[in-house]
N, C-alpha and C positions, 0 to 999 in steps of 0.2 A: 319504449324508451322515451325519458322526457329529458329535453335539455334543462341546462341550468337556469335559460331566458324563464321558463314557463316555470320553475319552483327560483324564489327566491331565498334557499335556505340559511338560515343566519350562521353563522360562524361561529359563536358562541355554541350554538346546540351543536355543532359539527364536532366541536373541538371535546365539549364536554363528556359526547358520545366516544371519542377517539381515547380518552383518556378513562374512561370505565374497561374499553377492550383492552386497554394495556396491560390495568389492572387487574383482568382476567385470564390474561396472557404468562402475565408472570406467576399468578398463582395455579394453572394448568400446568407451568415445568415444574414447577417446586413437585407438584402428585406425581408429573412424572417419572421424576428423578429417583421419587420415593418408593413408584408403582402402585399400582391397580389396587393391591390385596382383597383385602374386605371389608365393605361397611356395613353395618345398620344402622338405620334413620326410624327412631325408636318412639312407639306412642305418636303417630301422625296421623291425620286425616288423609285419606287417598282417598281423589276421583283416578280413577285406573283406567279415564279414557272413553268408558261408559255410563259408567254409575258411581256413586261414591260410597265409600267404606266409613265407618266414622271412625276406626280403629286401627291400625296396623301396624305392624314390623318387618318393613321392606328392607329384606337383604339382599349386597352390590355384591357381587364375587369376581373379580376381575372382571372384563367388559358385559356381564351379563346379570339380569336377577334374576336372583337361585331362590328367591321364597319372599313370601307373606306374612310370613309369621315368625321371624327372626332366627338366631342364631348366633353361634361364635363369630366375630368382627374383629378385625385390629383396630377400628375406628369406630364409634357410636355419636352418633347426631342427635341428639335432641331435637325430635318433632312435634315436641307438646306446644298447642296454640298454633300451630302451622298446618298447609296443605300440601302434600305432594301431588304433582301432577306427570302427566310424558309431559318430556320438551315438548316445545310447541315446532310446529311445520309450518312456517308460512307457503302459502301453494300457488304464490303469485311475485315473483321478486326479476331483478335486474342486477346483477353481480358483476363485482369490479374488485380490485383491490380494496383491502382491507373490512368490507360489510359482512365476509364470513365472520369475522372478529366482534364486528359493534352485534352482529347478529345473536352470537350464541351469551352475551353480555348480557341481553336480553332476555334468555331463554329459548329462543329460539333455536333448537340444536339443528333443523332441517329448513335446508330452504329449496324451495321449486322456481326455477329459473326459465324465464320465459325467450330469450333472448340473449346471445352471449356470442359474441364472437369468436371463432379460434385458437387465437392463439391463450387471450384474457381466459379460455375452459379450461387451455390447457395447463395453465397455470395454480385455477383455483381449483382443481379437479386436483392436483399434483396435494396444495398443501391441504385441503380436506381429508385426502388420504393418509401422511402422514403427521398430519399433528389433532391434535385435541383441544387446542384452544381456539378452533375455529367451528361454524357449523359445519353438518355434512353437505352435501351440494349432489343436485338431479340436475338438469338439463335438456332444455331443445336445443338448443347452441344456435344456429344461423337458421330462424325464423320465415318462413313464406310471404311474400307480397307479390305485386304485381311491378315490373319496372317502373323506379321513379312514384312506386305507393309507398303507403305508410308501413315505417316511419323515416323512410329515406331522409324526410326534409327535415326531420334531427338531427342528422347525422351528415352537414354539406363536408364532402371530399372522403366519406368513408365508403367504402364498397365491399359490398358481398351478393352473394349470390339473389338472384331473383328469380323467378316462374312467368315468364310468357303467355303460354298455353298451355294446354293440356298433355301435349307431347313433353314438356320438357321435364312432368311431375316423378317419369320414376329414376331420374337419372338424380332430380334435386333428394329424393329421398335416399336415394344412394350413397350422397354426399355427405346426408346428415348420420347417415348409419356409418361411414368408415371416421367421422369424427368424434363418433361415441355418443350421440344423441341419445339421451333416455325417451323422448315421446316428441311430438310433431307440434309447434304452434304455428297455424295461417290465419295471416289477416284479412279479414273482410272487412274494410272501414275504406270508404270512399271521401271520409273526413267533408261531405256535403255540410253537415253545420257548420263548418269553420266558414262557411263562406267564397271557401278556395280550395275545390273539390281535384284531389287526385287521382292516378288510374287507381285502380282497384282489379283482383281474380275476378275471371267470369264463374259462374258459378256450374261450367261444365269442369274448368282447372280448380276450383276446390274439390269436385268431388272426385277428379284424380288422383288428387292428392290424398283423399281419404283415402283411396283405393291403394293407394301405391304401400302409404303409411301402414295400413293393415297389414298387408302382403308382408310387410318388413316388421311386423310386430310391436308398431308404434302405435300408442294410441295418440288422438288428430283433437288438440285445443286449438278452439278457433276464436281470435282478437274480434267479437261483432258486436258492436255500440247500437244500433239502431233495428226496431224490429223486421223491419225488411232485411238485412243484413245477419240479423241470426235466425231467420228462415231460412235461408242461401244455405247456412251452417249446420241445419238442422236437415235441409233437403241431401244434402251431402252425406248426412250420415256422422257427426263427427262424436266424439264421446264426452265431451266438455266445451265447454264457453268461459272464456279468461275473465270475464268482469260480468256483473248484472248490468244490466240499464238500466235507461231514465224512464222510460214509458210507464204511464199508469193510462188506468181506465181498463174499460172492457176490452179491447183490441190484447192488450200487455197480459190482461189474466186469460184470455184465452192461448197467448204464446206459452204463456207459465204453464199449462196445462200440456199443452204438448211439448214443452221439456220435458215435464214427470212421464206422460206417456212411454218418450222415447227412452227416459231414462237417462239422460243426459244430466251431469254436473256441473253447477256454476261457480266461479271462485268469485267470491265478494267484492274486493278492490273496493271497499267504501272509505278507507283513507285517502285512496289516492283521487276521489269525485271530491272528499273535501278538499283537500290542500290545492289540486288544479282548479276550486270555485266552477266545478262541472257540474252542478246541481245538483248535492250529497242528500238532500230531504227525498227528493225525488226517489236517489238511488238505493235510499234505506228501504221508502215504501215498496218500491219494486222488488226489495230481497226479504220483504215479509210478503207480500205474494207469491213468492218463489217457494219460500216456507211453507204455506199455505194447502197451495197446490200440490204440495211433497217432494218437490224438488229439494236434490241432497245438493245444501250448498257449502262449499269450504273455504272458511278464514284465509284472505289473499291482501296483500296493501298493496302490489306492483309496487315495492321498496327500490329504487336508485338510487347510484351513488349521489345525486343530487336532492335529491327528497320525492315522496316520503323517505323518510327514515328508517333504514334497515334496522330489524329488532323492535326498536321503543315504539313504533307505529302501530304493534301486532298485538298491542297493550289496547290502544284506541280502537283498533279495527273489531273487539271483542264487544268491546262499552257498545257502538254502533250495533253492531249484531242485536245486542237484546234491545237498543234503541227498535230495531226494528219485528222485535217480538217474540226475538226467541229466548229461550232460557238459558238461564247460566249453565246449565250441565250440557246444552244441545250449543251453545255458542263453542264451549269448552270443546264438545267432542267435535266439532268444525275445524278445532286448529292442531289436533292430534290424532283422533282413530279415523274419521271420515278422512283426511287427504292421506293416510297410509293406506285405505280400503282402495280408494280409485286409484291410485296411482303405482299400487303391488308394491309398498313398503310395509313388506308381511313381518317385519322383523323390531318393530317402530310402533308409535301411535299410541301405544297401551302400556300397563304396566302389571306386567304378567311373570311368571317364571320361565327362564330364556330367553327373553326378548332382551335388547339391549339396552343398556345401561344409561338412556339418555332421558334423565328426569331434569324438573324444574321445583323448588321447592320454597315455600311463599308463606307467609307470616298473613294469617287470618285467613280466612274462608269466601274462595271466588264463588261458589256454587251458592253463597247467597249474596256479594259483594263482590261483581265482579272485578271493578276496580282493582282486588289484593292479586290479580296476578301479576303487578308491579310494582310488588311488593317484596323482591326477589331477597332469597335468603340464601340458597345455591342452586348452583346450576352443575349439573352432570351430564357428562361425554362419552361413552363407550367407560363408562364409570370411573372417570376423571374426574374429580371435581374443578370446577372454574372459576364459581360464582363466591358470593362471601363467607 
């Protein structure tokens, strides 16, 4: 979580973003009023989440795609000179009123939420379910630290639950399993850079918490900023790391290594090292080591309601990616088939026949300019359309 102190987001971009989801808002009732039926989106370029097609005629049939190669439609889209892509998953966000909306405005049809209070899940969990002009929405809901650890000090006068020890890891997982938690975030971050170091898990109660989170069929992201602190994460067992780091040299490429070893996934967060001025050059170089070493990493900004920016960020968080060396179709598949593979959204990610109907569709070609995938021409929701 970052407060508003630490992003100073301007008004203008807030308001401008507010007023694109409106505008997407009102054009998802209108589809839906009309319903689902069937579309094709005729003569398009499709990356399909892996590879790219240079040809296609992807047909929408009610919430689902029925085929590759077209069909009878009530609706036909012209895809000539454009890309179809899946929505994109951000696999790194903070959710609040209204960022499912600026989110799926975006393209972003899925967001992965790291951190969410109660009552704020129960709510955004309600209207993902039933409407279509918003993203879909995953969930840890109330996050592990240590009492008075990060990010408590975001958050003076808010309280929820925290982990002591070790003893108290299967009751907290407990908590988060009758809340509807889809997977487990613990933080490891003794916030020692800031200068004003707080408690922190020992690293006998993370790996509790691994333990507990398993047992409960959670898989366990761990918030660790510094190389000592995602070795804690890694000695535990957990199945993902929420952000890269800043470490480079030889010490960082031998951690890289035993990520890939253990097979562990890192989500990116390279908007949110720039916009917080957390050392972004560092953290690109470090997520093409990660690259390198074969670590599967997934397109993440940690979007809050304060900034970054839900949606419009997950545009820059791609440019960064191949900043740091990887390719447009491996950045692309970072922010749609890789966070459906880890995180069992078997139904997402790609654009196959059956799978659902949540595409992005973009005017010029990101697989060689990535820039165009903000370039948005529409956006589709369980085959709703939203976008222009």
């Amino acid at each position: 979580m970052i407060s508003r102190r630490d992003f100073g987001l301007g008004t203008a971009s807030v308001l401008g973003v507010a007023a694109m989801g409106a505008t997407a808002s009102a054009e998802s009732r209108r589809h839906e009023q009309q319903g689902r039926g069937r579309t094709l989106i005729r003569d398009v370029r499709l990356f399909d989440g892996r590879r790219t097609v240079p040809r296609a005629n992807v047909l929408i049939d009610g919430d689902r795609i029925a085929g590759l190669n077209g069909g009878h439609a009530d609706v036909v889209v012209d895809g000539s000179g454009k890309t179809l892509l899946p929505g994109l998953i951000d696999a790194h966000t903070h959710v609040d009123d209204g960022n499912l909306a600026q989110a799926l405005s975006f393209g972003v049809t899925t967001e992965l939420d790291m951190f969410c209070l109660p009552e704020t899940l129960a709510e955004q969990r309600r209207l993902a379910a039933e409407r279509d002009d918003v993203a879909d929405l995953r969930s840890a809901g109330v996050l592990a630290t240590a009492p008075g650890g990060h990010p408590t000090q975001l958050a003076p006068g808010v309280e929820f639950d925290t982990v002591a020890d070790p003893g108290e890891a299967e009751g907290f997982v407990a908590d988060r399993v009758a809340e509807g938690a889809d997977y487990l975030k613990i933080v490891i971050d003794g916030r020692v850079e800031s200068g004003t170091p707080l408690p922190v898990l020992s690293p006998d109660t993370v790996a509790a918490l691994v333990r507990a989170g398993r047992a409960a069929g959670l898989r366990a992201i761990a918030h660790a900023i510094t190389l000592r602190e995602v070795e804690v994460a890694l000695d535990a067992g957990v199945d993902g790391l929420a952000h890269v780091y800043r470490d480079t040299g030889a010490e960082a490429e031998r951690v890289a290594r035993r990520i890939a070893a253990q097979g562990v996934f890192v989500v990116s967060t390279l908007t949110y090292y720039e916009a917080a001025d957390l050392g972004a050059e560092n953290a690109v170089r470090a997520a093409g080591a990660l690259r390198g070493a074969g670590v599967s990493v997934l397109a993440g900004t940690d979007a809050t309601p304060f900034g970054p920016a839900h949606g419009s960020t997950m545009h820059r968080e791609l440019v960064l990616l191949t900043e740091a060396g990887f390719g447009n179709e491996e950045a692309l598949a970072a922010a749609t088939s890789v966070p459906a593979r880890h995180f069992g959204l078997t139904d997402r990610g790609r654009v196959a026949p059956g799978l659902r109907a949540d595409l992005l569709l973009v005017h010029g070609d990101p697989t060689t300019d990535i820039t165009a995938t903000s370039a948005i021409a529409g956006v589709w929701r369980r085959g709703v359309r939203c976008g222009a």
